[in-house]
C-alpha positions as CSV (number, residue, x, y, z in Angstrom):
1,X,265.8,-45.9,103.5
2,X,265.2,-45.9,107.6
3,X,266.0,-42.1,108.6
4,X,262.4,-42.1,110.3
5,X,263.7,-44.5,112.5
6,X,266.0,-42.4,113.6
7,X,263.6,-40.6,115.3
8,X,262.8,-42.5,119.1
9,X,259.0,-42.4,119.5
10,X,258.5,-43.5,116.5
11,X,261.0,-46.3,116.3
12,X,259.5,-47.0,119.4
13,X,256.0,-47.2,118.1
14,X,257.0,-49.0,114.8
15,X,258.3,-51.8,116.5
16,X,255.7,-52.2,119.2
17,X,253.0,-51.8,115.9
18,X,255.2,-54.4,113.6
19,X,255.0,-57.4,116.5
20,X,251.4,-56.7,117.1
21,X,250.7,-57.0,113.3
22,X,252.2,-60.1,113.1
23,X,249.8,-60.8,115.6
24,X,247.2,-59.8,113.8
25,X,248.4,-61.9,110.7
26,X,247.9,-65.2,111.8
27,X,244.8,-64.8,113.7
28,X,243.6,-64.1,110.2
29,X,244.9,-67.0,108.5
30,X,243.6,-69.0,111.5
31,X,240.5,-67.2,111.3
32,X,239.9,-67.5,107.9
33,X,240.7,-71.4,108.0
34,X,238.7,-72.2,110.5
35,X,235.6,-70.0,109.0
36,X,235.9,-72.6,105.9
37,X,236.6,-75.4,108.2
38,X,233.1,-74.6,110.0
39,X,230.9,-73.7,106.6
40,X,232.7,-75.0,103.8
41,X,231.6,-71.5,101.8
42,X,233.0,-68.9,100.2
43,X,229.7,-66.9,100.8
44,X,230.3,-66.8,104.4
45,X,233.8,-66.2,104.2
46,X,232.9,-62.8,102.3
47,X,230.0,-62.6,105.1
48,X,232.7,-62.4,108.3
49,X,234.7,-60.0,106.1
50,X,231.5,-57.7,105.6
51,X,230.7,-57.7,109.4
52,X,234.6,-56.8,110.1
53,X,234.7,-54.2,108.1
54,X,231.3,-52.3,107.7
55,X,231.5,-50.1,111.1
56,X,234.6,-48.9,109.6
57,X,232.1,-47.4,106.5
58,X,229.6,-46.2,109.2
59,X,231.8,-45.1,112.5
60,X,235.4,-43.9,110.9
61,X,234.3,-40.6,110.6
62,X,233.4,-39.9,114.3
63,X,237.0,-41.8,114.8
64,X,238.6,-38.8,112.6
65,X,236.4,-36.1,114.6
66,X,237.9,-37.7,117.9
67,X,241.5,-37.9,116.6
68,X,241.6,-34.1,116.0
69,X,239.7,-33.4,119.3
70,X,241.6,-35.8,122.1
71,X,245.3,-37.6,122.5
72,X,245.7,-39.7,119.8
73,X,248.0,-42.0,122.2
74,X,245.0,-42.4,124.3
75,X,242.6,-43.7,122.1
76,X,245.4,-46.3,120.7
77,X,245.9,-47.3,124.3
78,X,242.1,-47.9,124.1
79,X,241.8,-49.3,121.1
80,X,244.1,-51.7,121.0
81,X,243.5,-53.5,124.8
82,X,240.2,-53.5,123.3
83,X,241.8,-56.2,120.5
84,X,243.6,-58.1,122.1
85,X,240.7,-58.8,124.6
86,X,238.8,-60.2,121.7
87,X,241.7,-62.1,120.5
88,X,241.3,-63.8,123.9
89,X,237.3,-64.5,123.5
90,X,238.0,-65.8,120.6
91,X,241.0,-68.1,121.4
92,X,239.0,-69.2,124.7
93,X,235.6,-69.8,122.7
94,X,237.4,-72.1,119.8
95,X,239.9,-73.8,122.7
96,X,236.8,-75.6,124.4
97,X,234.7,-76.0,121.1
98,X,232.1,-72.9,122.1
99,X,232.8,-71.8,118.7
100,X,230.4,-71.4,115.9
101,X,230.4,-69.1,113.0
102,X,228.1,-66.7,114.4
103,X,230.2,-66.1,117.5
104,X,233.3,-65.3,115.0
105,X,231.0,-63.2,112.8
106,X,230.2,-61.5,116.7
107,X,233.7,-60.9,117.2
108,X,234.5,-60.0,113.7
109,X,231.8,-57.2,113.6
110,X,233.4,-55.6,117.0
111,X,237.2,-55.8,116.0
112,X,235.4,-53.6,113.1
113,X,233.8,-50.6,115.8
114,X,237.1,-50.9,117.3
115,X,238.9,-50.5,114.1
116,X,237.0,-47.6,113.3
117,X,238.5,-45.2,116.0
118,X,242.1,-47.2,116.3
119,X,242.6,-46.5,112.1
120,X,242.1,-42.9,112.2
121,X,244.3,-42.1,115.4
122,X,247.0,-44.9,114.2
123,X,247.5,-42.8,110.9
124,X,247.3,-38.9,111.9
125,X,249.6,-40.0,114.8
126,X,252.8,-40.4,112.5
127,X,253.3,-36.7,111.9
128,X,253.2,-36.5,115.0
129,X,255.7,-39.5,116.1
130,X,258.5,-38.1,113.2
131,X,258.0,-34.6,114.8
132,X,259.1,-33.2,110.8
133,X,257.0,-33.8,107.9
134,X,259.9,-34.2,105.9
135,X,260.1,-37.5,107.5
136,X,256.6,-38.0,106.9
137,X,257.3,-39.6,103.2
138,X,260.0,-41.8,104.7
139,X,257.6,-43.1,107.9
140,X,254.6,-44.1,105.9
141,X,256.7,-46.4,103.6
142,X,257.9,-48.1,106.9
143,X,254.8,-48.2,107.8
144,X,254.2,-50.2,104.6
145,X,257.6,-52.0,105.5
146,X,256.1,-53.4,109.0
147,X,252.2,-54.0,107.5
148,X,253.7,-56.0,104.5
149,X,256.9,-57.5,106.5
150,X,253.9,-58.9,108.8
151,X,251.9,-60.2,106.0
152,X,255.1,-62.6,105.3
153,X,255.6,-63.8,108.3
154,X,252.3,-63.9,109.9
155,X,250.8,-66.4,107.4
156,X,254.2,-68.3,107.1
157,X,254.4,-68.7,110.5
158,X,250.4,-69.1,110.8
159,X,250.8,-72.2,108.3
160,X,253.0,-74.0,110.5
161,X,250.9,-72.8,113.9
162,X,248.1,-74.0,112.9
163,X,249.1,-77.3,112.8
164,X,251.1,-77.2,116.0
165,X,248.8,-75.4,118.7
166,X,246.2,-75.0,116.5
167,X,243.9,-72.5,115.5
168,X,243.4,-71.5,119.3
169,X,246.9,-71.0,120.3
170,X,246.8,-68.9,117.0
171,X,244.5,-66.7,118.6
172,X,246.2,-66.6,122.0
173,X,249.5,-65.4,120.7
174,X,248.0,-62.8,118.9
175,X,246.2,-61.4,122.0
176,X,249.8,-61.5,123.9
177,X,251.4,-59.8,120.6
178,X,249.3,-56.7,121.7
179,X,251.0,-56.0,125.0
180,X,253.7,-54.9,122.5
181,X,251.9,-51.7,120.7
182,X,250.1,-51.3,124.2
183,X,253.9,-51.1,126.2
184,X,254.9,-48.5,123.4
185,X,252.3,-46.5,123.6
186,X,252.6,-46.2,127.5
187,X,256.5,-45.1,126.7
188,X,255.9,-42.4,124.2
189,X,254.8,-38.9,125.3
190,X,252.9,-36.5,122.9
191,X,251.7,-33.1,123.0
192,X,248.3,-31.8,122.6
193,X,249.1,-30.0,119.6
194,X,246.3,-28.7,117.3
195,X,243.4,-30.3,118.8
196,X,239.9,-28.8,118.0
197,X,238.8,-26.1,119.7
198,X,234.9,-26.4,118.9
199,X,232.6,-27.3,121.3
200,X,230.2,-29.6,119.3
201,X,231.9,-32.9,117.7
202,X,229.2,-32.6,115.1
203,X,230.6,-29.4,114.4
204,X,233.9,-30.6,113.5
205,X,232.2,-33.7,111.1
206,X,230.8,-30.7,109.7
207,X,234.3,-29.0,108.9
208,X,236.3,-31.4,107.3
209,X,233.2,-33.0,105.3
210,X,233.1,-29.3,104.0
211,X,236.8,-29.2,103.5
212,X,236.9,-32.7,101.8
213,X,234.0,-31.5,99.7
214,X,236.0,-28.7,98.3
215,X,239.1,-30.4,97.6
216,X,239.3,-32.2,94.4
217,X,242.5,-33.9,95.2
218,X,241.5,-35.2,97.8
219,X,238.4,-36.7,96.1
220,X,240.3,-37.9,93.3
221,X,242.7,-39.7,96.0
222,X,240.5,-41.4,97.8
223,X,238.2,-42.5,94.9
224,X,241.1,-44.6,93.8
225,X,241.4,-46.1,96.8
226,X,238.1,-46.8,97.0
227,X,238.3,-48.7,93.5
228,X,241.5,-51.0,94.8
229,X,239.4,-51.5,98.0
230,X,236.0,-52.4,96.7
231,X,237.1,-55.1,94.0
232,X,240.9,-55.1,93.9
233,X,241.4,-56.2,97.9
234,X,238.6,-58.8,97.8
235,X,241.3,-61.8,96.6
236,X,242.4,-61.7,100.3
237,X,239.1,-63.2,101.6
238,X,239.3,-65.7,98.3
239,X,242.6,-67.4,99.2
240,X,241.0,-70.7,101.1
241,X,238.6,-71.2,98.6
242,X,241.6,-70.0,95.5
243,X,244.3,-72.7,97.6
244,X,241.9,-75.3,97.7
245,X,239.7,-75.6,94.5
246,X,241.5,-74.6,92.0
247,X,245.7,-75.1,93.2
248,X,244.3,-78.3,95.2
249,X,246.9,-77.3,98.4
250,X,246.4,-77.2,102.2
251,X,247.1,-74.3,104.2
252,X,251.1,-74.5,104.8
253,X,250.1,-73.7,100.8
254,X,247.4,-70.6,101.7
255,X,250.9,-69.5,104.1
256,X,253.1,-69.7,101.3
257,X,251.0,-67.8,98.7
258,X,249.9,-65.1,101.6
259,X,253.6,-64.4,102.3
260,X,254.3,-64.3,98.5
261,X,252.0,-61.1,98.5
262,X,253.9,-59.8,101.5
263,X,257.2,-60.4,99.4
264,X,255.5,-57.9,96.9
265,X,254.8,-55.4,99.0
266,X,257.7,-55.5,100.7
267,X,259.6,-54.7,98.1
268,X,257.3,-51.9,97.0
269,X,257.6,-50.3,100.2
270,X,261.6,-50.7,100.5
271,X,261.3,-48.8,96.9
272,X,258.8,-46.2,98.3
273,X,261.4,-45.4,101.3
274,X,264.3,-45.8,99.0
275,X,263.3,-43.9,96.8
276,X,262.4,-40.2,99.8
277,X,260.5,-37.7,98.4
278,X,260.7,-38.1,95.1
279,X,259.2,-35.4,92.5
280,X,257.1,-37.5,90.3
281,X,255.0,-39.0,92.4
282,X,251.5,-38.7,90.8
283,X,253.2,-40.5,87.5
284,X,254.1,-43.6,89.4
285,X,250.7,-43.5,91.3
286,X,249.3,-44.0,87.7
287,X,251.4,-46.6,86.6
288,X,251.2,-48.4,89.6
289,X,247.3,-48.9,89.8
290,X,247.1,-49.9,86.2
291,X,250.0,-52.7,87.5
292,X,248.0,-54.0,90.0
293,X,244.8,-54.4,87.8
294,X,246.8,-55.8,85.5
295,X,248.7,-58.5,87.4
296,X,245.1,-59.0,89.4
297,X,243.6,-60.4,86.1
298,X,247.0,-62.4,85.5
299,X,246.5,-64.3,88.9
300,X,243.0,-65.0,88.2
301,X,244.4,-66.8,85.1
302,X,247.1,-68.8,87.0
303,X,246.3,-72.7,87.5
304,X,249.8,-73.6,89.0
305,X,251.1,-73.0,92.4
306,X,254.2,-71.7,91.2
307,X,252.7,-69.2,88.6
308,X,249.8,-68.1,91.5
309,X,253.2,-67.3,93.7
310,X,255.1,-65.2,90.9
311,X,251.6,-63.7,89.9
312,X,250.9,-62.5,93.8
313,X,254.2,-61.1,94.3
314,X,253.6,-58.6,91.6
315,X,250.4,-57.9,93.1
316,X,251.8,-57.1,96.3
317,X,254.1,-55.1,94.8
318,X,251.6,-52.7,92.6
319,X,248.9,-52.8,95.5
320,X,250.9,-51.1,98.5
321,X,252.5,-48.9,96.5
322,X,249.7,-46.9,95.4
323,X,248.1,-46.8,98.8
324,X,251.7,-45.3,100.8
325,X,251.5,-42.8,97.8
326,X,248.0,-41.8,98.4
327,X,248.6,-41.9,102.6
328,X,251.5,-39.3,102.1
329,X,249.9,-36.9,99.1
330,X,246.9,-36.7,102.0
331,X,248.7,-36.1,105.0
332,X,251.2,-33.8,103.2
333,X,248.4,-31.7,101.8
334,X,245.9,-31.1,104.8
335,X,246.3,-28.9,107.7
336,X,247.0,-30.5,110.8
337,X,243.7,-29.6,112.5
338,X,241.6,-31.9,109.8
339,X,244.1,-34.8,109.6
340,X,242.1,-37.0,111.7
341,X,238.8,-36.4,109.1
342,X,240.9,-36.7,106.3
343,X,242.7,-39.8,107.3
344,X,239.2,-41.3,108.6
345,X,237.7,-40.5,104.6
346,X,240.8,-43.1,103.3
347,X,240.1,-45.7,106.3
348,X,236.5,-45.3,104.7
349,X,237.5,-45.6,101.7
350,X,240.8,-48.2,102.3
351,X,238.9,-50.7,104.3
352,X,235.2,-49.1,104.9
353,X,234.1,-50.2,101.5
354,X,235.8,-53.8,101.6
355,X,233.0,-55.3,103.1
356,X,230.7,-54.6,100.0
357,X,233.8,-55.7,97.7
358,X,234.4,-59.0,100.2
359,X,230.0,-59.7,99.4
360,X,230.6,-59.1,95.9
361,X,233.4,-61.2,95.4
362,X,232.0,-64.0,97.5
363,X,228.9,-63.9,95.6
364,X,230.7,-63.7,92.2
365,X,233.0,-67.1,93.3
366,X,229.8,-68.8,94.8
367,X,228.2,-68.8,91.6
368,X,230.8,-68.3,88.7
369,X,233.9,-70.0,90.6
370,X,236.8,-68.2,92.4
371,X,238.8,-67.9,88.9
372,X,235.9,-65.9,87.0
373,X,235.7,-63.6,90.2
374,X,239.2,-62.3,90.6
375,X,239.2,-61.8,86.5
376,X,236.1,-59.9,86.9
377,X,237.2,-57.4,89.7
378,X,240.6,-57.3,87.5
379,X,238.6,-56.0,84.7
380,X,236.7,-53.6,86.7
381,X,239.7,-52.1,88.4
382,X,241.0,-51.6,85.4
383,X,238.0,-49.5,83.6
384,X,237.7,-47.7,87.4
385,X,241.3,-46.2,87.1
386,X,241.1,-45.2,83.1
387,X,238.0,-43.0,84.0
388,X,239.6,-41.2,87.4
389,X,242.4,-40.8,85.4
390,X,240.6,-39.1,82.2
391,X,238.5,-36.7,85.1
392,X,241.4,-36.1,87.3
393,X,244.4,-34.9,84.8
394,X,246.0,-33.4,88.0
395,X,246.8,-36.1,89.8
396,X,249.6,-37.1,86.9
397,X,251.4,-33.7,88.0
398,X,251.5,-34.4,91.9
């Protein structure tokens, strides 16, 4: 279940990476809190979610051209002092009451151009890390293990925070969990192995769109992920308005329900790495996006705190397993020249094309209530996945 951490760079880097997340974790809760604190909408809580995430959809692929071309330990060193410096701004602006929604809308839009060339180097770096991409099955699913272990106790932790050093301290401690990823990275040594030789960066955006083009697997791939991003992903940026007008709790209650979610995945992710590289992976791909359309309808029916916690454990579960399957069929099928542009296309795709599913669902919950707009995106995941699955027949024998 761990033999990837076996390996020293990368249970190096996966520790460093699993502190900062947690990070990361409760300066969203915080975030998101005091975004509803401020406005009182649901609109403008989809609205900061946009901004965050809509360079990702415009400047990922440039990150992927600049993952294959320079040291991907370099641009994380970059990347991710240039996070927890805006963790600081923002801790500082909302410590002496500076704060106003468009200064977190500000910050929210840059964490996104930063995002856009830290996601692409962060997940065409792991082959690189495990050294063997027979490992490569077993690393992304810890990968999933740290991302989803963080989404319990971030929140948890987060609900109780918030309270005690408030939302500022929040932020703070999030900027200091950086120096972890940041101290890692400065430890490991990597190669320049099969960086691109071409002399124009255009040229290589010009490759791997070309290569992408021609693939149908790797269209089929990331079109599904594009389907769980755009309205199955949305619920996240729901939760305040979810915990508070329809389960009536504060946010020790948005904690508890967050983490429930990281149970989930959690326990997908163990049963990814438990489970190595298993032969029928396409089949359980299927069945698990059908799952999580399923149990995401289920939630939006659920008007007890105790049924919204059992509901969003199985959503957790069905959501991260599809995307670890997806992460690994990509990196395992693309030459290791074009894994940066591949692995930009499912940033894109992962979290690019959240910020039209956070306005969606924001609008949706504005005007037909939060309960009607989780059902809704439900429904439409599930008709999404019946048609790639009727076009894409190979994808059941992966």
């Amino acid at each position: 279940m761990f033999s990837s951490l076996k390996v020293k760079y990368f249970r190096i880097y996966w520790l460093g990476m699993f502190v900062s997340m947690v990070g990361t974790w409760i300066q969203t809760i915080a975030q998101s809190w005091l975004v509803f604190q401020l406005t009182n909408s649901a609109f403008l809580l989809g609205v900061v979610g946009f901004l965050g995430a809509l360079p990702i959809f415009l400047f990922s692929l440039f990150g992927g051209v600049l993952a294959d071309r320079v040291n991907k330990r370099n641009i994380l060193i970059i990347t991710q002092s240039a996070f927890m410096f805006l963790a600081f701004l923002l801790a500082f602006l909302t410590q002496f009451k500076f704060i106003q929604p468009q200064q977190i809308m500000w910050i929210a839009l840059f964490n996104g151009v930063v995002m856009a060339f830290d996601a692409p180097a962060r997940q065409s770096i792991v082959v690189e890390l495990v050294g063997k991409k027979e490992h490569l099955f077993n690393a992304i699913a810890l990968n999933s293990v740290a991302f989803n272990s963080s989404r319990i106790i971030g929140p948890a932790i987060a609900g109780i925070l918030i309270s005690v050093i408030g939302m500022s301290g929040c932020f703070y401690l999030n900027g200091v969990s950086f120096l972890a990823v940041i101290v890692a990275l400065f430890w490991i040594k990597l190669k320049n192995n099969n960086l691109s030789k071409n002399s124009s960066p255009l040229l290589d955006l010009k490759e791997g769109l070309i290569f992408i083009r021609q693939n149908r697997i790797i269209l089929a791939l990331v079109s599904m992920v594009a389907a769980v991003s755009l309205f199955g992903i949305s619920y996240v940026i729901l939760m305040p308005v979810f915990v508070s007008n329809i389960l009536h709790t504060g946010v020790k209650g948005l904690g508890g329900l967050m983490s429930g979610t990281g149970i989930g995945a959690v326990i997908g992710a163990l049963t990814l790495a438990r489970l190595g590289n298993f032969k029928y992976k396409g089949k359980f791909l299927i069945f698990s996006v059908f799952l999580f359309a399923g149990s995401l309808i289920l939630f939006s029916l659920t008007k007890t705190y105790f049924l919204s916690l059992l509901a969003l454990i199985l959503v957790g579960y069905s959501s991260v397993i599809p995307v670890a399957l997806i992460n690994t069929l990509l990196q395992i099928n693309v030459p290791d020249a074009f894994r940066g542009r591949v692995m930009s296309l499912f940033m894109i795709t992962f979290a690019g094309v959240m910020p039209f599913g956070n306005l969606i669902s924001g609008s949706l919950a504005q005007i037909f209530g939060v309960s009607a707009a989780l059902c809704f995106c439900g429904l439409v995941c599930l008709f999404l996945f019946t048609v790639i699955n009727f076009i894409s027949p190979g994808l059941r024998e992966l």
